[in-house]
C-alpha positions as CSV (number, residue, x, y, z in Angstrom):
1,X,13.9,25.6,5.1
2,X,10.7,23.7,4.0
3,X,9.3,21.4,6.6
4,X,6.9,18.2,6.5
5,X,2.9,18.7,6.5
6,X,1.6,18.1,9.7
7,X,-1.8,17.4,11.3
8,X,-3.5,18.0,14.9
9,X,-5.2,15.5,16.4
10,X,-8.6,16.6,18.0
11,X,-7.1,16.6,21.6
12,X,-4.4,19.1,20.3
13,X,-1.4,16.5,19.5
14,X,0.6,17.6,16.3
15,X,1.9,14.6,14.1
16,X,2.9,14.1,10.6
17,X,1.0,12.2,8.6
18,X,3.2,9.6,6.4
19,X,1.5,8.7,3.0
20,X,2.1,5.7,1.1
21,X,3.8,5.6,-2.2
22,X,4.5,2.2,-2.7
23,X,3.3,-1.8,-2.4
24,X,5.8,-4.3,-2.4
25,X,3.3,-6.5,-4.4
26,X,6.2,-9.4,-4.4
27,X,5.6,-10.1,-0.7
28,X,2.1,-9.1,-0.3
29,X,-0.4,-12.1,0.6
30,X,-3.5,-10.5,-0.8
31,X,-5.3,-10.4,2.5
32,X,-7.2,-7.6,2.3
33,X,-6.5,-6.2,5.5
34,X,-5.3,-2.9,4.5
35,X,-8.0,-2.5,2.0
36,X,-10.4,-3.2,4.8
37,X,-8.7,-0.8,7.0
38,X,-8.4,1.9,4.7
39,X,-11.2,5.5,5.2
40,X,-10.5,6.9,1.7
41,X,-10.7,3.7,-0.9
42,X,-6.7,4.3,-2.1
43,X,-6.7,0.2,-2.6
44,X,-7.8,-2.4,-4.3
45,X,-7.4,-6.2,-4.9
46,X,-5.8,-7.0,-8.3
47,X,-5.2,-10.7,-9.4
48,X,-1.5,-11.2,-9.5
49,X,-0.9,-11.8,-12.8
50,X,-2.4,-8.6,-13.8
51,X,-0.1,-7.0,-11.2
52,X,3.3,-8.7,-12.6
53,X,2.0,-8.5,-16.3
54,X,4.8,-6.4,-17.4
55,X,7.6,-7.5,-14.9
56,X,10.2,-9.1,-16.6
57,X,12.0,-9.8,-13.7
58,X,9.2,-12.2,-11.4
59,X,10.2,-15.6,-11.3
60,X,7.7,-18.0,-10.3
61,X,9.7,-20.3,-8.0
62,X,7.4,-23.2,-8.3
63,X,6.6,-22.5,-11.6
64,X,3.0,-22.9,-10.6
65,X,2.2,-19.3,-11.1
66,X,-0.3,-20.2,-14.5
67,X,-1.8,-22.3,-12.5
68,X,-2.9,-20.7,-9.5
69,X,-5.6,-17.8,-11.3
70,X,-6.9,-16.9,-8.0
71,X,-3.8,-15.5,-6.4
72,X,-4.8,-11.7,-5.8
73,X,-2.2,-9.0,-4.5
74,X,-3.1,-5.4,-2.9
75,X,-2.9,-2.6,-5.7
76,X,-2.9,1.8,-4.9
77,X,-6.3,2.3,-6.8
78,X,-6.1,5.9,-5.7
79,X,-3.2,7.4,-4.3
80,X,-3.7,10.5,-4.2
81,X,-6.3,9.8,-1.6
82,X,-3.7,9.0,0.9
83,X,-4.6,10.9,4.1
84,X,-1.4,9.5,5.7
85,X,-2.3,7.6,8.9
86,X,-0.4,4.3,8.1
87,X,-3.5,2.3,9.1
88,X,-2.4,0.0,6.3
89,X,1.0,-0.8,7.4
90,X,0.2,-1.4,10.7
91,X,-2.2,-3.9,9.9
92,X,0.2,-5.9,6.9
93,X,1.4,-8.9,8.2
94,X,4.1,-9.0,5.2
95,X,5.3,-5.0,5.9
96,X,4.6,-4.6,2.1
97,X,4.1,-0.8,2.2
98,X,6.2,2.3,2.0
99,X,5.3,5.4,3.0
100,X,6.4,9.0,2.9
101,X,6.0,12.2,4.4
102,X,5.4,15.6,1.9
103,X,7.1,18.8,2.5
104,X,5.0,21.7,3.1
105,X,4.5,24.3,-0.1
């Protein structure tokens, strides 16, 4: 039976750390929060139309979406840098990001 990585906090406390894996760039805002937030640089601001370049399925509901250039979303830049302490999520005022945990080897 494998079981989920965990971590010890420096008073001794034994949590698992949740990773993220995915940005629901649709509802993000582009704040910047999380980016700010972040320790390990596993972000980064991308303008939107870069983000949804390939995305068949966005619909621009006010068909306005040429017109606005500066709309920036959040992008994961480096993943694998994760270290899995959700900082980003709780700091999203949209709840764009999903996270999960990784089984121990």
């Amino acid at each position: 039976m494998s079981e989920f990585i965990t971590g010890v906090t420096f008073g001794g406390t034994v949590w698992t750390p949740s990773y993220v894996t995915d940005i629901n760039q649709k509802t993000c805002i582009g704040c910047g929060r999380c980016f700010k937030v972040c320790p390990r640089d596993v972000f980064d601001l991308i303008e939107k139309s870069e983000a949804f370049a390939d995305d068949d399925d966005f619909d621009d509901d006010y068909a306005d979406f040429e017109d606005d250039d500066s709309t920036m979303v959040m992008s994961l830049k480096n993943a694998l840098d994760c270290i899995g302490c959700e900082a980003c999520s709780k700091v999203c005022p949209k709840d764009c990001f999903t996270h999960q945990h990784k089984m121990a080897a």
